[in-house]
C-alpha positions as a Markdown table, in Angstrom:
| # | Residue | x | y | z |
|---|---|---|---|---|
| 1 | Unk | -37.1 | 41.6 | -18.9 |
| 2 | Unk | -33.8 | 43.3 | -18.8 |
| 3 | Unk | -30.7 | 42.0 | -21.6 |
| 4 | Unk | -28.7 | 41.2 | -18.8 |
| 5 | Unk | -28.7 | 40.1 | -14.9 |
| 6 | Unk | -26.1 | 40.5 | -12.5 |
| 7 | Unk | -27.3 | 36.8 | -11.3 |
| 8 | Unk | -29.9 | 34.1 | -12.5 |
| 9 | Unk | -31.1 | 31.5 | -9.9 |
| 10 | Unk | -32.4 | 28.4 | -11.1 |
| 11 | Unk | -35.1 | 27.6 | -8.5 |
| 12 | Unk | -36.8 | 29.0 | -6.1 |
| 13 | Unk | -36.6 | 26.9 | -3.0 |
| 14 | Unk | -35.4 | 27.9 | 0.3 |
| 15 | Unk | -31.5 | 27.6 | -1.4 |
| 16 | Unk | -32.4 | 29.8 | -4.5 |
| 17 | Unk | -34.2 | 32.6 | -2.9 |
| 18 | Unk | -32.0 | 32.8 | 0.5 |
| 19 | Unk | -29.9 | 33.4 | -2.4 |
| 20 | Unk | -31.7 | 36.0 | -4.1 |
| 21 | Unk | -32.7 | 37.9 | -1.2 |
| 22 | Unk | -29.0 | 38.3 | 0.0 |
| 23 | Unk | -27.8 | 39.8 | -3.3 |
| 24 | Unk | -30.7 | 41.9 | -3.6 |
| 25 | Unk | -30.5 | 43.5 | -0.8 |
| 26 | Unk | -26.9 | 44.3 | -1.8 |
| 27 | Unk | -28.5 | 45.8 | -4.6 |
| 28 | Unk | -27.9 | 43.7 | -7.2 |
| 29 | Unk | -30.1 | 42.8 | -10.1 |
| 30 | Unk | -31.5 | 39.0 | -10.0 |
| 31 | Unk | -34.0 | 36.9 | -11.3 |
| 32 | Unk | -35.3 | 33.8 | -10.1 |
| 33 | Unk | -36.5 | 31.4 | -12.8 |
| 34 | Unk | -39.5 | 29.0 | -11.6 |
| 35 | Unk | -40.7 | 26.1 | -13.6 |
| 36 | Unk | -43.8 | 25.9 | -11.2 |
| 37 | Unk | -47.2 | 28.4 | -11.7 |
| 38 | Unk | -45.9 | 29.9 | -7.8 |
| 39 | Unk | -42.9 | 29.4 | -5.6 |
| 40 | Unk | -43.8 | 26.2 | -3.6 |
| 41 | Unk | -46.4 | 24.5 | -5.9 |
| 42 | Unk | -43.7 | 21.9 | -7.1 |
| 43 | Unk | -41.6 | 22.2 | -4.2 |
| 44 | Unk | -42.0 | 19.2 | -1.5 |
| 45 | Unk | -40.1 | 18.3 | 2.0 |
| 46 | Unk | -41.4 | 16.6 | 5.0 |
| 47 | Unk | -42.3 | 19.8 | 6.4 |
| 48 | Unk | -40.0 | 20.9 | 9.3 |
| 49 | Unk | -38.0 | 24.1 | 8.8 |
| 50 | Unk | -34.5 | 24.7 | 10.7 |
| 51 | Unk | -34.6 | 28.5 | 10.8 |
| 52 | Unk | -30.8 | 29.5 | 12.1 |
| 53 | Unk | -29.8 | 31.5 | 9.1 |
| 54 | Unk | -33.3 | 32.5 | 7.7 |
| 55 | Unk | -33.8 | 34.2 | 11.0 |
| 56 | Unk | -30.6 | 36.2 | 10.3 |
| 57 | Unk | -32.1 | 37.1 | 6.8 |
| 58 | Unk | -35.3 | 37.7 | 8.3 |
| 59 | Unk | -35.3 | 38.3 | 12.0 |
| 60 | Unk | -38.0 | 37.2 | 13.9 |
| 61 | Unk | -39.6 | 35.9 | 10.7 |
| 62 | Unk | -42.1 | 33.8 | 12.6 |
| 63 | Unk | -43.8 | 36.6 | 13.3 |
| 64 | Unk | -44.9 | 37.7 | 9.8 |
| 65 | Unk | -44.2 | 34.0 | 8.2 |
| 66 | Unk | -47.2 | 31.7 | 7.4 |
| 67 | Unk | -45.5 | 28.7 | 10.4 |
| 68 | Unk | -47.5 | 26.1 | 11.4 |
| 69 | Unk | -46.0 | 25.0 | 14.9 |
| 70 | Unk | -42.8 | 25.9 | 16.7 |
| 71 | Unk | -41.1 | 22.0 | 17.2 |
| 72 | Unk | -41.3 | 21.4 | 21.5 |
| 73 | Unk | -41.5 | 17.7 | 21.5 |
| 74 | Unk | -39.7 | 14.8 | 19.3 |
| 75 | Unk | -40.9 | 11.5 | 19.5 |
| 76 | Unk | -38.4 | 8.2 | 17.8 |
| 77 | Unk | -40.0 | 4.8 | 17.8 |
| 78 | Unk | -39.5 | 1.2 | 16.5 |
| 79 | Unk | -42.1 | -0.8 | 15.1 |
| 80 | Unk | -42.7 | -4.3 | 15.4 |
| 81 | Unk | -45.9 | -5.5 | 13.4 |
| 82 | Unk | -48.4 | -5.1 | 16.6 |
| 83 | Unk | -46.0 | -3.5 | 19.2 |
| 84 | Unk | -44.3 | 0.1 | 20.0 |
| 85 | Unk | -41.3 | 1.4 | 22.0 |
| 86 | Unk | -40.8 | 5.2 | 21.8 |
| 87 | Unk | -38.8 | 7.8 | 23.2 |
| 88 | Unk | -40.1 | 11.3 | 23.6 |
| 89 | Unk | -38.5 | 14.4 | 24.3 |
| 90 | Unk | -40.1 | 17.3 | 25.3 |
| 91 | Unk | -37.9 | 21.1 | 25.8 |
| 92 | Unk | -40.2 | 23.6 | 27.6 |
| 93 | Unk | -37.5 | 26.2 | 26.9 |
| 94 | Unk | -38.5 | 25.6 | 22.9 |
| 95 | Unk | -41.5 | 27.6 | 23.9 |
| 96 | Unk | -39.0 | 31.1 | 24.2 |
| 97 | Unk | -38.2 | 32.8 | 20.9 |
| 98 | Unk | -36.7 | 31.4 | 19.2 |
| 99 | Unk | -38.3 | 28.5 | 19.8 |
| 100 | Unk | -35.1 | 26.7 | 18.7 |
| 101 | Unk | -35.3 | 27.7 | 15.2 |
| 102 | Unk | -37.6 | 24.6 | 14.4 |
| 103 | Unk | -40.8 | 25.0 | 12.8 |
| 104 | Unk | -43.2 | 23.1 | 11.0 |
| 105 | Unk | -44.8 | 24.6 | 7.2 |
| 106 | Unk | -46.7 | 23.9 | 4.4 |
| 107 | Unk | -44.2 | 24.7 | 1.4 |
| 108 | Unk | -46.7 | 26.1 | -0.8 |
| 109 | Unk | -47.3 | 28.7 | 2.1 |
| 110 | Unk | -44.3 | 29.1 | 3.0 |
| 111 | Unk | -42.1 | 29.2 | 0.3 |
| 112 | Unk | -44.5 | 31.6 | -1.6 |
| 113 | Unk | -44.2 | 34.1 | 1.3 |
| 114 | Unk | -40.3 | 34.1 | 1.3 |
| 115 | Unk | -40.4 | 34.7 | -2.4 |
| 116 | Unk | -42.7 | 37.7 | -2.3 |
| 117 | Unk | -39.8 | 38.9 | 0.7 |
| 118 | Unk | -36.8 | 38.7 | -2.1 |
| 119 | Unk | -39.7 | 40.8 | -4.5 |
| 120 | Unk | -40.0 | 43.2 | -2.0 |
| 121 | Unk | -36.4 | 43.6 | -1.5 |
| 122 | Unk | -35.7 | 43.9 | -5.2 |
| 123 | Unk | -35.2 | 39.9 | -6.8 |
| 124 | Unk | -37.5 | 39.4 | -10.0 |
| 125 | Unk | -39.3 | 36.2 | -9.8 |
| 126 | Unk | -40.5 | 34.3 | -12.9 |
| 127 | Unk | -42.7 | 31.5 | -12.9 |
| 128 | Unk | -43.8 | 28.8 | -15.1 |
| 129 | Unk | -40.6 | 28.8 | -17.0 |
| 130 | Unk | -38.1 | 25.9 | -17.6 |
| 131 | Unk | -34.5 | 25.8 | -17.9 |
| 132 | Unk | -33.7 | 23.5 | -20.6 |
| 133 | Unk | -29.6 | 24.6 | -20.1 |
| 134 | Unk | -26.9 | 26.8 | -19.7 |
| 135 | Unk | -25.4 | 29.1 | -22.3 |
| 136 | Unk | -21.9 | 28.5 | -22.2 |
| 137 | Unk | -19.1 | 31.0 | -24.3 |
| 138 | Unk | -15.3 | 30.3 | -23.9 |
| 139 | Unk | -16.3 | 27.6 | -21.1 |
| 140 | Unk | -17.9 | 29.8 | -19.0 |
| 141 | Unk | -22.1 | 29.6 | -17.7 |
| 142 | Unk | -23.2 | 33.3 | -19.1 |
| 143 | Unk | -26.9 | 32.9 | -19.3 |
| 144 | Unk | -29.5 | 30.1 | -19.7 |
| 145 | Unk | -32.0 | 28.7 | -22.1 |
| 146 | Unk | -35.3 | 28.9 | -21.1 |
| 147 | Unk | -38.3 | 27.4 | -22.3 |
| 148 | Unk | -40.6 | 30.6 | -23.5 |
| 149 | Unk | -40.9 | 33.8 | -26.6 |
| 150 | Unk | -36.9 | 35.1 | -26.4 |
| 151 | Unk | -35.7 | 32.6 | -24.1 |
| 152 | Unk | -31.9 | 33.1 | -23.7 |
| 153 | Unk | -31.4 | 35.3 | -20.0 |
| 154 | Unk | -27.9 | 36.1 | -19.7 |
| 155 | Unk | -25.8 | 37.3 | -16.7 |
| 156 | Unk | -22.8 | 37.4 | -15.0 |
| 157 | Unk | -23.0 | 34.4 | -13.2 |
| 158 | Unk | -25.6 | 31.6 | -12.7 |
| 159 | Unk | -27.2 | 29.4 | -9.6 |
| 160 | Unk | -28.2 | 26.3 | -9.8 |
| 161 | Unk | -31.1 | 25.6 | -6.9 |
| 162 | Unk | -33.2 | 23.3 | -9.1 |
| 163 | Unk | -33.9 | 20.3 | -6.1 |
| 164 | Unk | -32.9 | 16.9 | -6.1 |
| 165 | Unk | -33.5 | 16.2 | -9.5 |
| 166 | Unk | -30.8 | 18.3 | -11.2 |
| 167 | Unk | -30.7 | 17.6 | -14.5 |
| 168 | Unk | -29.2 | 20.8 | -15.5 |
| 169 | Unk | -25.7 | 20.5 | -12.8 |
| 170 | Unk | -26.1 | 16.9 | -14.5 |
| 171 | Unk | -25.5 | 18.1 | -18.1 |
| 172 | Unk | -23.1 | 20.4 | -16.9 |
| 173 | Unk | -21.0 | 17.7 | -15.9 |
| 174 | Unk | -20.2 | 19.3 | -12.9 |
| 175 | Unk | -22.4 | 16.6 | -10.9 |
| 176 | Unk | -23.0 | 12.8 | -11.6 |
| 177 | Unk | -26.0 | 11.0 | -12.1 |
| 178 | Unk | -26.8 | 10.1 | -8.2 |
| 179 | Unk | -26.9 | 5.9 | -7.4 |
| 180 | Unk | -30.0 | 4.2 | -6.1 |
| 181 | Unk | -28.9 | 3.9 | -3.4 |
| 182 | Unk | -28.1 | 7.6 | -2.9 |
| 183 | Unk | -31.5 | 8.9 | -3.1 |
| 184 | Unk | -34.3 | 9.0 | -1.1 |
| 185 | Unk | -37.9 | 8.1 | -2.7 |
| 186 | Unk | -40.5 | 10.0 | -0.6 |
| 187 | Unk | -44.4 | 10.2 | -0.4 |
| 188 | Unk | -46.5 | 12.3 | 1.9 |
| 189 | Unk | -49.8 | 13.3 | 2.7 |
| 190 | Unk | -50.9 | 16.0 | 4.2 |
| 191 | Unk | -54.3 | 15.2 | 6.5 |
| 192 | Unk | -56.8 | 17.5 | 7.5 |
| 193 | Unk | -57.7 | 17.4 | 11.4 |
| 194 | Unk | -59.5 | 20.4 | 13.7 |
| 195 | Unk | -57.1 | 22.4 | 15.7 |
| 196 | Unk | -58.7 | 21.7 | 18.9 |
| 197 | Unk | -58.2 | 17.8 | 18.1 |
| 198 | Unk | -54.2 | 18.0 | 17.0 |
| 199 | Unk | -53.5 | 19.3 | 20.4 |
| 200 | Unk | -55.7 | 17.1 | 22.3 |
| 201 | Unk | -54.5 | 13.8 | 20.6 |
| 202 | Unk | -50.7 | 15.2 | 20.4 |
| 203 | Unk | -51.2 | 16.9 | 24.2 |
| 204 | Unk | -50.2 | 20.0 | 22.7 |
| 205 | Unk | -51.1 | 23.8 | 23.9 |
| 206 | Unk | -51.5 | 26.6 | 21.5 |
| 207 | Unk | -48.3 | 26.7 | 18.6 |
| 208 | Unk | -46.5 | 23.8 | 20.6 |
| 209 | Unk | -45.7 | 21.4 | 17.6 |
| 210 | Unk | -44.8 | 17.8 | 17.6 |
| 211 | Unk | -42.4 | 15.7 | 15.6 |
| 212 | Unk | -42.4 | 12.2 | 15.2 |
| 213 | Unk | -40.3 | 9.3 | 13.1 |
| 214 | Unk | -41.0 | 5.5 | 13.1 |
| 215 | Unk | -38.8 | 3.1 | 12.0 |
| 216 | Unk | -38.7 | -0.8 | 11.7 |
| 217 | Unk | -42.0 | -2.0 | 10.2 |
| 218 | Unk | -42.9 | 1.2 | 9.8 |
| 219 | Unk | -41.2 | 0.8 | 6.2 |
| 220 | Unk | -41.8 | -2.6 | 6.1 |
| 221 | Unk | -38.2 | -3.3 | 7.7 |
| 222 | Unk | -36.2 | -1.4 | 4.8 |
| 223 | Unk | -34.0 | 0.9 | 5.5 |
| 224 | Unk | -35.8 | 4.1 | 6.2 |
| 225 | Unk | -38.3 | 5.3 | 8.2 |
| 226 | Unk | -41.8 | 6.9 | 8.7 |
| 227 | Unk | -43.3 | 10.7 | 10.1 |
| 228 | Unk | -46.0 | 12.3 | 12.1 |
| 229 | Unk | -45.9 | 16.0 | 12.3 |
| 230 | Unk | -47.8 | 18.1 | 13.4 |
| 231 | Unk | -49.7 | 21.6 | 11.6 |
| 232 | Unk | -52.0 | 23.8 | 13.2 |
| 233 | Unk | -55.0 | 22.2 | 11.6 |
| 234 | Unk | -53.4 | 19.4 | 9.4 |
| 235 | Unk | -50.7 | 16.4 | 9.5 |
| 236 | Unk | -48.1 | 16.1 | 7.6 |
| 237 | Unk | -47.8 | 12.3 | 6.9 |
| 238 | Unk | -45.2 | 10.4 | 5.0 |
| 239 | Unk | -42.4 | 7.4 | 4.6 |
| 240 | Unk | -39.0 | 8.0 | 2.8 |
| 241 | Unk | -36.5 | 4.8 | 1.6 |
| 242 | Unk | -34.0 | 4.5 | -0.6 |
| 243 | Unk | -34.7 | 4.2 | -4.1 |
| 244 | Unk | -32.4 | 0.9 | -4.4 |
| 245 | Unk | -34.3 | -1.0 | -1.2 |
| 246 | Unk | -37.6 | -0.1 | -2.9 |
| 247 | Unk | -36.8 | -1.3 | -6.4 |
| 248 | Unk | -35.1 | -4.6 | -4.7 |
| 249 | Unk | -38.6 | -5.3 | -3.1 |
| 250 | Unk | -40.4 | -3.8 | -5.7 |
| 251 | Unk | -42.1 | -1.6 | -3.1 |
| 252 | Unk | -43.8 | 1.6 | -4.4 |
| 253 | Unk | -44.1 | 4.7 | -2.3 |
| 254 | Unk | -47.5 | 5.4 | -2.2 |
| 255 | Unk | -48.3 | 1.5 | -1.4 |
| 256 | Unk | -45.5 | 1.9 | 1.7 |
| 257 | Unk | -47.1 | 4.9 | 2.6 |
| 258 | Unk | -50.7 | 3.3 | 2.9 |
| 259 | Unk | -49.0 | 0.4 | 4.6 |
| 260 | Unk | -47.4 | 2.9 | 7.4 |
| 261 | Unk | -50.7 | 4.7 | 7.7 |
| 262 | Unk | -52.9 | 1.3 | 8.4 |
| 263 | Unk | -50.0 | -0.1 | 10.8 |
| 264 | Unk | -52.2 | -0.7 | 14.3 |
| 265 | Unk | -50.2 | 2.1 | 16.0 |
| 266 | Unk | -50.3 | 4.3 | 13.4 |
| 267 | Unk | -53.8 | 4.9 | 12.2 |
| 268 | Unk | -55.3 | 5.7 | 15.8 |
| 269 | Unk | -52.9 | 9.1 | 15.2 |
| 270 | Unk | -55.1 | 9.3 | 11.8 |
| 271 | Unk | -58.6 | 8.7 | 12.9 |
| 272 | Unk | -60.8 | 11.2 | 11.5 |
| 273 | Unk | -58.2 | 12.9 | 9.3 |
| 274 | Unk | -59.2 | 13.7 | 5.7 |
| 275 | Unk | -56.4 | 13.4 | 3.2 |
| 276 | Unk | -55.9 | 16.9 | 1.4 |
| 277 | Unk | -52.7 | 16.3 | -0.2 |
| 278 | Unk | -50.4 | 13.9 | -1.4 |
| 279 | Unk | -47.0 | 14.8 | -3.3 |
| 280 | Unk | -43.9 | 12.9 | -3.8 |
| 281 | Unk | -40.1 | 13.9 | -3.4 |
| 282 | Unk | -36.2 | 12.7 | -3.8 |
| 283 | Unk | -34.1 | 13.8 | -0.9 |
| 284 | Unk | -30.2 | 13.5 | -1.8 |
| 285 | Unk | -28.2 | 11.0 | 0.3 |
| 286 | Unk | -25.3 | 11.5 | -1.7 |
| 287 | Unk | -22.4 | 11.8 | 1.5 |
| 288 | Unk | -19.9 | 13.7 | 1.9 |
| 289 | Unk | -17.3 | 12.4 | -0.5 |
| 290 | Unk | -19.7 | 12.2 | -3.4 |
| 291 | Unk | -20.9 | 15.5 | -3.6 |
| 292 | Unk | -20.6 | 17.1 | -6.7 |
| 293 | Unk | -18.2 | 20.2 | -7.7 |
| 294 | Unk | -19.7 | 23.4 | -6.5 |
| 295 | Unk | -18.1 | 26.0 | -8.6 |
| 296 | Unk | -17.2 | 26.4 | -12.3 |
| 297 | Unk | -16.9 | 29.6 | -14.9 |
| 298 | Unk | -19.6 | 31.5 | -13.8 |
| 299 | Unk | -21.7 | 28.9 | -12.2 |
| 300 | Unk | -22.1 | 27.9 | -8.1 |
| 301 | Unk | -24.9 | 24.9 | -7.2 |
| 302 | Unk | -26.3 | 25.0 | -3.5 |
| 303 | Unk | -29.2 | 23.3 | -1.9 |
| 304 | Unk | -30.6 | 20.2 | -2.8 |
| 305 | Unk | -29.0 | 20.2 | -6.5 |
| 306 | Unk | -25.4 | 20.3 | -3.9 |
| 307 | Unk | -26.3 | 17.3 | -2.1 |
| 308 | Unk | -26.7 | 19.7 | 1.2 |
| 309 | Unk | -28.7 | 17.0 | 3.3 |
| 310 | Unk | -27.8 | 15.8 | 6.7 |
| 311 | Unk | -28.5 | 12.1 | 6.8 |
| 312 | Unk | -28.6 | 12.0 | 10.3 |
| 313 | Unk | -31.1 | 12.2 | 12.7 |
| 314 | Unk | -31.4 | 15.4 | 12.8 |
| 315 | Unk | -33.0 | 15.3 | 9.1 |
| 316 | Unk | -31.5 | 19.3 | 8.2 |
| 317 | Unk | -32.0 | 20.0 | 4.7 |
| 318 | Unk | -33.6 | 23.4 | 5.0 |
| 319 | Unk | -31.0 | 25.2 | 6.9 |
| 320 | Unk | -28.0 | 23.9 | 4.8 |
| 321 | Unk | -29.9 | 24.8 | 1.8 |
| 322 | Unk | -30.5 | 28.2 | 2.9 |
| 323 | Unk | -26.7 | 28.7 | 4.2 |
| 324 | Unk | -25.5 | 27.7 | 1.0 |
| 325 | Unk | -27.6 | 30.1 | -1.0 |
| 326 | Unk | -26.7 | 32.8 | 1.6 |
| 327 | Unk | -22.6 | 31.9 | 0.7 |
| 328 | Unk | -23.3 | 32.1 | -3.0 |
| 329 | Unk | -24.5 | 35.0 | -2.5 |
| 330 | Unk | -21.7 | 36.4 | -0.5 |
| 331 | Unk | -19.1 | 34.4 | -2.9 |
| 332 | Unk | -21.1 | 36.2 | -5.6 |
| 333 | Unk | -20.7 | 39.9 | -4.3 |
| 334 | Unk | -17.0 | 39.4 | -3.8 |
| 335 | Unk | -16.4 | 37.9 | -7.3 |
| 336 | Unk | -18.2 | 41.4 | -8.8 |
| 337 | Unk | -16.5 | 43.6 | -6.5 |
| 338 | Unk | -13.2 | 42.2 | -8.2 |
| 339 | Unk | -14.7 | 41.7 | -11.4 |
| 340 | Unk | -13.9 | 38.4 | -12.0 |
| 341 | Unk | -16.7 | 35.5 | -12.1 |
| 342 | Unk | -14.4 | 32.4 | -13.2 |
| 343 | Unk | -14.3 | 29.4 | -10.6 |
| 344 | Unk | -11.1 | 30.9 | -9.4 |
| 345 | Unk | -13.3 | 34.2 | -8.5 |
| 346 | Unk | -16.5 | 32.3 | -6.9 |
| 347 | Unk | -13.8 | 30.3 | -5.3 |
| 348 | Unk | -14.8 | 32.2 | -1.7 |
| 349 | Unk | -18.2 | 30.0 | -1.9 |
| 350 | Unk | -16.3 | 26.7 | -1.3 |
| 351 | Unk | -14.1 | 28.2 | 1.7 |
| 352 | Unk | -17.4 | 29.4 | 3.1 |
| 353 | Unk | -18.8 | 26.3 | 3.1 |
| 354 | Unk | -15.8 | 24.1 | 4.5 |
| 355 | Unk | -15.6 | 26.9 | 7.5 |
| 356 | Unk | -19.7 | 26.0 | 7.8 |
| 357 | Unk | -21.6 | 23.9 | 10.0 |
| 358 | Unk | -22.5 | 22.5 | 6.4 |
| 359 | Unk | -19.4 | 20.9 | 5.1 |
| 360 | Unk | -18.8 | 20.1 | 8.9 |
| 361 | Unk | -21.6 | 18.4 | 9.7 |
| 362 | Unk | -21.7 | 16.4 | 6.0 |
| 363 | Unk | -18.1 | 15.0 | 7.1 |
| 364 | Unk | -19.0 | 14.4 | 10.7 |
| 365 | Unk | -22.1 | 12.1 | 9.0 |
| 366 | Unk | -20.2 | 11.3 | 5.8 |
| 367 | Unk | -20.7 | 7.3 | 6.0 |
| 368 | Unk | -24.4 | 7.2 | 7.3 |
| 369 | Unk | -26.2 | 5.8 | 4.7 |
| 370 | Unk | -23.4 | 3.3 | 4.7 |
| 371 | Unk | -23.4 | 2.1 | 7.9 |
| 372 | Unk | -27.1 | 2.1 | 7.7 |
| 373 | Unk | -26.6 | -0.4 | 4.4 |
| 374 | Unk | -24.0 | -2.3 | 6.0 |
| 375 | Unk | -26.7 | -3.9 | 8.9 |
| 376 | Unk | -30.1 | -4.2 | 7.5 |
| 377 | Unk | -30.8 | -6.3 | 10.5 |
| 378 | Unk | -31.2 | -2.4 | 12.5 |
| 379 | Unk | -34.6 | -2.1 | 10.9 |
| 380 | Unk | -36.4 | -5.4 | 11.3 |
| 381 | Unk | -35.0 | -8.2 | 13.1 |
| 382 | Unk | -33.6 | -6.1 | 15.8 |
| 383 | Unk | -36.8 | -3.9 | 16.5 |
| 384 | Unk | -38.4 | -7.3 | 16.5 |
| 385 | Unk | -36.2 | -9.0 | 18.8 |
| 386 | Unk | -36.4 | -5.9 | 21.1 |
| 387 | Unk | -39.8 | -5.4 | 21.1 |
| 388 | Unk | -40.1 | -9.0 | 22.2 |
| 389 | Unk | -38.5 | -9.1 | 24.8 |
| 390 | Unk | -39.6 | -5.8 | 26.4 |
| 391 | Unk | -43.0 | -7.7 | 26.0 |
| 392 | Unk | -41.8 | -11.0 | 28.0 |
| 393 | Unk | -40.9 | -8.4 | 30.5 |
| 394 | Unk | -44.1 | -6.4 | 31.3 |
| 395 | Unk | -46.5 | -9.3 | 30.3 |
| 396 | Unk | -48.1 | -10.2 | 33.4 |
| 397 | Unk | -48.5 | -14.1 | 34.4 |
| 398 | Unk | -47.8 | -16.5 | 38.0 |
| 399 | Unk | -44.5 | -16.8 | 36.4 |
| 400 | Unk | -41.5 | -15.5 | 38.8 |
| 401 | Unk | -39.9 | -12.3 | 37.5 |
| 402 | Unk | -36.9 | -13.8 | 37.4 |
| 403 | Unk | -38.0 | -16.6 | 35.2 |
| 404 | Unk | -40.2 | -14.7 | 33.0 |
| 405 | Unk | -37.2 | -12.0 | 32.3 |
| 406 | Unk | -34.5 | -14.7 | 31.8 |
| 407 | Unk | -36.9 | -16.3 | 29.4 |
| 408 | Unk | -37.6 | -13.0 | 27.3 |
| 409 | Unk | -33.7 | -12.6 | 27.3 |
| 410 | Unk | -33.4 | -15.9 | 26.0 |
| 411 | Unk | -36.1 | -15.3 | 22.9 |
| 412 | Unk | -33.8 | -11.8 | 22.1 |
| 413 | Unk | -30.4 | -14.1 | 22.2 |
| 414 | Unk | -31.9 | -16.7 | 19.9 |
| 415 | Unk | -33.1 | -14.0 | 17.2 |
| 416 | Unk | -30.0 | -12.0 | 17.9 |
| 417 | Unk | -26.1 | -12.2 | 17.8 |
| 418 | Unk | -25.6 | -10.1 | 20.8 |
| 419 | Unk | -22.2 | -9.3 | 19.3 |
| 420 | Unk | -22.8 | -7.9 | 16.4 |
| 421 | Unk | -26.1 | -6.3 | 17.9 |
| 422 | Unk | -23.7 | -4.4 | 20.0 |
| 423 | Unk | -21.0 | -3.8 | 17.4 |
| 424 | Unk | -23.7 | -2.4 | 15.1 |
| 425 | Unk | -25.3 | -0.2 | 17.9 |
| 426 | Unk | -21.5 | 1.1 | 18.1 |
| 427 | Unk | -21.2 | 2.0 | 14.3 |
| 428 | Unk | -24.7 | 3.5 | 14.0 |
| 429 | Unk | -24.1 | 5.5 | 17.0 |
| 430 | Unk | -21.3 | 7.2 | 15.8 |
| 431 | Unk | -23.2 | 7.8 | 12.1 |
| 432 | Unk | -26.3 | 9.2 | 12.9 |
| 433 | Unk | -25.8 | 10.9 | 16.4 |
């Protein structure tokens, strides 16, 4: 291993080695540390990929990347404890390149494959190393201490793409230890099926892929929800909550997860599966005013380890992380071209980001989780109220339809305050849309 690196990335997830490839195609000499024994064999997400700026990295990466399905049809639904009400949405045009830059993976596949592409374009990846912390001189990052025979890598300047967990940005004190109720406490299986079955069960042709999310007592009524999606010969299975709701019902993730999978519209999805898989994962719900600092003396955190996670409905983590890895880069490249790595001279990373659909989109969903906190009632009384009544309405009996809907709308307004119901639809409308 060379004395000295232009860059070291700590990580290497989509954030760390968008990262890497960038600068190494500018020619620059990096090395991406990797506690795990291969890219992706620690790293965990529900397993949908937003492709916009990877397919600028990469174009038409699909083609040569390990994907599992191209994302045609989404499918949102509340849970009662027997009943279901879902909306599905289903884009034809998806099916044309480039198949709106949504794709479903496997990260051990996946993220192995778009390591090997930074090798090939000149990035040095090591694995099964740990980063215990940074070397600091004169208050400024100029190498890290890692956990093997001559540990201490130096360089000019330093990423931090370590994930959700990031001890190190922690111990920096550039980032504070996240609340409870900030992070997201995740478990997921992934479940075998045959091909031919997926896209029978899912009505599916060819790569069409399939996206669903549950809510209501899919979680049990906490805040949070459950997914379905859909590989080419597996499903990726899982529930996600925050770690303050679980703790206050003394829930654990893998006991929610079993509870989703035997819910009575839930398992006939299931039947037959074989369970190949099962992992566990924080997601950072950390909003828009709590993110940490980005930048200091010779040291720039993206990804996960940023809080780059859109707590909307749209669920983008992949595509933030991978924009922010592709602005440290650039932030990276302008600070050597002047010579000066200080926070002053990465200070081009942060005005990347606040011109970015990134910083953007974090504001324009900055008080989600929030909102979401602020009316618990959105994830089990009012899915059960609703549910209700839509039953009273399509059950069939000699009552008149006008008695037999006036009563169903009578059962809603004695479980409900249609007030706040609405005032509550309002707010979460405006958080997570």
């Amino acid at each position: 291993m060379t004395d000295k690196f232009d860059c070291i990335i700590i990580g290497a997830g989509p954030s760390g080695i968008a990262c890497a490839f960038a600068m190494a195609k500018a020619g620059l000499d990096v090395v991406v540390i990797e506690r795990g024994e291969y890219p992706g064999s620690k790293n965990v997400s529900g397993g949908v990929l937003y492709s916009t700026i990877l397919n600028k990295l990469i174009p038409n990466f699909w083609q040569d990347a390990p994907v599992e399905r191209h994302v045609v049809k989404k499918r949102y639904s509340i849970l009662s404890k027997d009943s279901e009400m879902a909306l599905e949405l289903n884009f034809n045009n998806f099916n044309n390149p480039p198949y709106n830059d949504s794709f479903t993976i496997l990260r051990s596949k996946f993220d192995r494959w778009f390591a090997k592409k930074a090798e090939d374009t000149g990035a040095f990846v090591l694995t099964e190393t740990v980063v215990d912390d940074f070397i600091w001189k004169d208050g400024k990052v100029i190498g890290v201490k890692a956990r093997r025979e001559d540990g201490d890598v130096y360089a000019d300047v330093v990423v931090c793409a370590e994930g959700a967990n990031s001890l190190l940005a922690e111990k920096s004190g550039l980032k504070k230890k996240p609340a409870d109720n900030q992070m997201i406490t995740a478990a997921k299986e992934v479940i075998s099926l045959p091909r031919e079955v997926i896209e029978d069960r899912f009505n599916l042709e060819a790569d069409e892929g399939l996206t669903m999310e549950f809510f209501g007592d899919a979680v049990k009524g906490m805040i949070g929800s459950g997914f379905i999606y859909t590989n080419k010969d597996s499903l990726s299975v899982g529930v996600g909550c925050p770690i303050s709701v679980m703790k206050k019902r003394n829930m654990h993730p893998n006991d929610l997860l079993d509870a989703f999978k035997s819910h009575p519209m839930i398992k006939k999805f299931l039947r037959g599966g074989k369970i190949e898989e099962l992992s566990a994962k924080m997601i950072p719900e950390l909003g828009y005013k709590n993110l940490s600092r980005l930048v200091a003396n010779g040291l720039l955190i993206v990804g996960d380890a940023a809080g780059f996670v859109n707590p909307s409905l749209y669920r983008e983590g992949s595509n933030m992380a991978m924009a922010s890895g592709v602005m440290a880069a650039e932030a990276i490249l302008e600070a050597k071209g002047k010579g000066d790595f200080s926070e002053a001279g990465l200070a081009g990373y942060g005005k990347r980001l606040q011109e970015s659909f990134v910083m953007k989109d974090l504001e324009r969903y900055c008080d989600a989780p929030e909102r979401l906190a602020e009316a618990p009632e959105l994830f089990k009384e009012y899915p059960d109220a609703i549910l209700k009544m839509a039953e009273g309405y399509f059950t069939i009996s000699d009552m008149p339809k006008r008695e037999a809907q006036q009563l169903a709308r009578r059962h809603f307004k004695d479980k409900v305050s249609i007030w706040k119901f609405l005032w509550d639809m309002y707010k979460v409308r405006k958080s997570i849309l």
